[in-house]
N, C-alpha and C positions, 0 to 999 in steps of 0.2 A: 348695963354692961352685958348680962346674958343674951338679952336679943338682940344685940352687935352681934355676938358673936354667933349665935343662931344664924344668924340672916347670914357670917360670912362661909359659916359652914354649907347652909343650905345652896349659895351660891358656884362654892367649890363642888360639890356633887354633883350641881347641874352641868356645871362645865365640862367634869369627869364623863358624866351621863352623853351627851352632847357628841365627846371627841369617841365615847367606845360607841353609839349609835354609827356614826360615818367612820369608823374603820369595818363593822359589821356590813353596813350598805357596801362597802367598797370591797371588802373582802368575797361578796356576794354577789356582785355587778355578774351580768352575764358575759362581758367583754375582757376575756382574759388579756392579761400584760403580758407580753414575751420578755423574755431574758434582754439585756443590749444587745444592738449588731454589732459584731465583730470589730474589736480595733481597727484603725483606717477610714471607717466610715461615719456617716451623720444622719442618721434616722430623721427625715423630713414627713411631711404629712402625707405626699403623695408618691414619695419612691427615696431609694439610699442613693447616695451622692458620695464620689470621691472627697476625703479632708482636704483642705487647702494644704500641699505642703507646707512642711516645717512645720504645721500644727500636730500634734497627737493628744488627742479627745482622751479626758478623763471623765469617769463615771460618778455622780454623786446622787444622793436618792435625797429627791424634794420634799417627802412628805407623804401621808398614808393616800394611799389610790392616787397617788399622782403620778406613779410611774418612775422612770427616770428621765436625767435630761444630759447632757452633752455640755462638758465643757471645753476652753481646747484651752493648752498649756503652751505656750512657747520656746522652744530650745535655740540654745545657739551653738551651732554646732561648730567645734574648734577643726574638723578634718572633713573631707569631701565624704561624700555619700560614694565615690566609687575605691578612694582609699580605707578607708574602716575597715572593711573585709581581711584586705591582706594585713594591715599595723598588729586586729586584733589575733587576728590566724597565728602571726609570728610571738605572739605573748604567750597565749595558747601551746605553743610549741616548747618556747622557752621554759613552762613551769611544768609541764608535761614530764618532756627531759631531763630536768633537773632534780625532778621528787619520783620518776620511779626509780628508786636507788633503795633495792634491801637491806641497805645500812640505815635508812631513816627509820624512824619509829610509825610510820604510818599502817595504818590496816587494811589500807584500799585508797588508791589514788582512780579515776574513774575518770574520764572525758567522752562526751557523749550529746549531738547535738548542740552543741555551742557552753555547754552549761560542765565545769569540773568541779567533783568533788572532792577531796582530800581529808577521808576518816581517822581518828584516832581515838583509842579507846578510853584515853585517861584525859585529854582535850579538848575531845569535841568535834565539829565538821566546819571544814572551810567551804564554801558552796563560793565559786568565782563561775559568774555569769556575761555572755556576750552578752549587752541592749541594744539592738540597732538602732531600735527607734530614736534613743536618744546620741545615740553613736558612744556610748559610755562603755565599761567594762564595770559591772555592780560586784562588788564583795562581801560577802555575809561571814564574820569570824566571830567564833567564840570567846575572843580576846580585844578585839577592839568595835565589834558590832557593825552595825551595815553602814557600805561606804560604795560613794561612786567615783570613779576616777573617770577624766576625760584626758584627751592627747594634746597634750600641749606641743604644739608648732614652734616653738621658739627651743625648748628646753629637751623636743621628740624624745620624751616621756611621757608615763599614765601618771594624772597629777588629780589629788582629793581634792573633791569639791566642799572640803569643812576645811575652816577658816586654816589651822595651821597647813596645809596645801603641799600632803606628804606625798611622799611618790610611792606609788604600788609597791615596788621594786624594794625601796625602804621599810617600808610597814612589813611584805610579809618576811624578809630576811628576819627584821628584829622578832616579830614572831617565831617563827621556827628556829630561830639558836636560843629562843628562850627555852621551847621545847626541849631543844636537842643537850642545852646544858654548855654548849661550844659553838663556837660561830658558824654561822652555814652563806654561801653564795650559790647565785646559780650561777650558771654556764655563762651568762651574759644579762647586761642591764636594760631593762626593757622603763 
């Protein structure tokens, strides 16, 4: 029984031994790894390449010195590539308007670059994000956690893409009249 388990022991070292030798060779290689190129593109062997539309390349790391590799993810996008701009512009506008009001309890409402933030001292930070890429509008809250909404064409609302299929508009009202202690609307339903 001990030189079982001797042997599995000495076995495991070696393999230990083994995998920290080729992270040290690789760590060592004199052929530095650059960073990814830039979202949009497909680092090929002998030059970068436009992505096939509607693909957007996510990054995953294969392995020690192996660099990384390119994979692409497929969207379906519910609104054209020349409408998104202005649907998301006019959301943008709508929460804009309707929370810089120095009667809310917020510390700092901010819009800047496609990306608002809406601080609060005792709450937390809403962080409501343009993504083109995926033509979505992404929500980071400290009350209900990260959420994408897409434009639904039938219903021309921002609608979650987790299973109960709430609309922006809903989620963050019920939010901030929790905050506020009394019901809040904005200017208009987006």
């Amino acid at each position: 029984h001990n030189a079982w388990v001797k042997s599995r022991i000495s076995l495991l070292v070696g393999m230990a031994m083994r995998g920290f030798r080729r992270a040290v060779s690789a760590a060592n290689a004199p052929r530095i790894r650059a960073f990814p190129p830039p979202l949009g593109f497909v680092r090929s062997y002998s030059s970068i390449i436009p992505c096939i539309p509607r693909l957007q390349p996510t990054w995953r790391w294969s392995g020690v010195g192996s660099g990384c590799s390119v994979e692409s993810r497929r969207f379906s996008f519910t609104v054209s590539e020349e409408d998104y701009p202005e649907l998301v512009d006019e959301v943008m506008e709508i929460l804009e308007e309707s929370l810089d009001d120095d009667a809310l309890p917020f510390d700092d409402v901010n819009f800047s670059s496609g990306v608002m933030s809406i601080v609060t001292r005792d709450h937390g930070v809403w962080i409501i994000n343009k993504h083109s890429a995926s033509r979505q509008i992404w929500l980071s809250s400290p009350k209900s956690g990260p959420n994408k909404f897409e434009y639904s064409l039938e219903q021309g609302k921002w609608i979650s893409e987790r299973e109960d299929r709430t609309r922006m508009h809903d989620l963050l009202c019920s939010e901030i009249t929790d905050i506020l202690g009394r019901e809040f609307k904005f200017t208009q339903e987006f």
